[in-house]
C-alpha positions in Angstrom: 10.2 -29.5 8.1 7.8 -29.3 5.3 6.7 -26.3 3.5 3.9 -25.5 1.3 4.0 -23.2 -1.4 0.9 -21.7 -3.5 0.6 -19.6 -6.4 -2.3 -17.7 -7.3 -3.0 -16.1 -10.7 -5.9 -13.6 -10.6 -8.0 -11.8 -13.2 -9.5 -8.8 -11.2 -12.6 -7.2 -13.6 -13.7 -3.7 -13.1 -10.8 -2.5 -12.5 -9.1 0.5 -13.9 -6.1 1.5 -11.9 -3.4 0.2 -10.0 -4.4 1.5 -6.9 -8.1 0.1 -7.4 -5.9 -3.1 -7.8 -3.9 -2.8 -4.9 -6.8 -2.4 -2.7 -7.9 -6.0 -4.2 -4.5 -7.5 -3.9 -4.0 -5.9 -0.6 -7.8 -7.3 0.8 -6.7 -10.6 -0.5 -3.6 -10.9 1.3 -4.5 -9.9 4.8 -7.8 -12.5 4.9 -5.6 -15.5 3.7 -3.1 -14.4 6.5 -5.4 -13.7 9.6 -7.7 -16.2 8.6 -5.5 -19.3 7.9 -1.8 -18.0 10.1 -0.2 -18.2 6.1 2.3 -16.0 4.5 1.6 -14.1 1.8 2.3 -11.4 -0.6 2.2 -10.0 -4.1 4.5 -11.8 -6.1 4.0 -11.1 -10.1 2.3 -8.9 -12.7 2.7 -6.1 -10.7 2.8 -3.3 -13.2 -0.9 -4.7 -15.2 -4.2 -3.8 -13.3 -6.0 -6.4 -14.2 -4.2 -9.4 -13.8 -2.2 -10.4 -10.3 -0.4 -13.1 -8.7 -0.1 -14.1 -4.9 2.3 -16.5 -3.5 1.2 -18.2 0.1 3.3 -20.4 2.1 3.0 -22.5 4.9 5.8 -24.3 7.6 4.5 -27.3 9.3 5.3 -31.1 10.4 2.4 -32.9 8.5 2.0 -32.8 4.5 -1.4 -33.8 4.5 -2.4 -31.1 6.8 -0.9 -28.2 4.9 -1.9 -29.6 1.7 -5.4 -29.6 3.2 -5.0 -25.5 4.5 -3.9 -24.7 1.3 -6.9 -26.3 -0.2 -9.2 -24.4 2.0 -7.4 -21.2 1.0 -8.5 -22.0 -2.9 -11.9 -22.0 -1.6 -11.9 -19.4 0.3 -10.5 -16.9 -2.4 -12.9 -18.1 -4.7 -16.0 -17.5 -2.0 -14.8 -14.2 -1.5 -15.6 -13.2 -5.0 -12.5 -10.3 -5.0 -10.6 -11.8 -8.4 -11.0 -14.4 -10.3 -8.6 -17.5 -10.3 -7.2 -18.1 -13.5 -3.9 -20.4 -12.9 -3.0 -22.1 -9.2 0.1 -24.2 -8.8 0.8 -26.3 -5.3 4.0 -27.5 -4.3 5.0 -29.3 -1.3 8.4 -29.4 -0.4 10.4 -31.7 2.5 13.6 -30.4 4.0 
């Protein structure tokens, strides 16, 4: 079993409020999951509004097939022009 773990750090601009920021978070979370079958959820920074981190995960059998999901992930965040990434850390782990 292989599992792939990403963090995302955001920087989310024009907004004021945690719930402004939860809408972001919350819009973020559900595209990387129905778009690319991933887990995923808030994971840091929860109490500033305009910073936030998401961790993603994903089970498979092939490494270079995960690696390349959570690739296309990164790219899709940044295409969807919610929050900027600021910090992204990828780990690969075999168990």
């Amino acid at each position: 079993m292989i599992v792939g773990v990403l963090r995302l750090r955001f920087r989310l601009f024009g907004v004021t409020s945690l719930k402004e920021k939860r809408k972001v978070v919350k819009a973020i979370i559900s595209r990387v999951q129905n778009n690319y079958q991933a887990a995923a959820a808030e994971t840091d920074l929860n109490d500033l509004h305009q910073s936030a981190e998401v961790g993603i995960s994903i089970v498979g059998n092939d490494t270079r097939l995960i690696n390349s999901r959570l690739d296309k992930i990164v790219d899709a965040v940044e295409e969807w022009g919610l929050a900027v990434i600021t910090d992204s850390e990828m780990e690969i782990i075999h168990l």
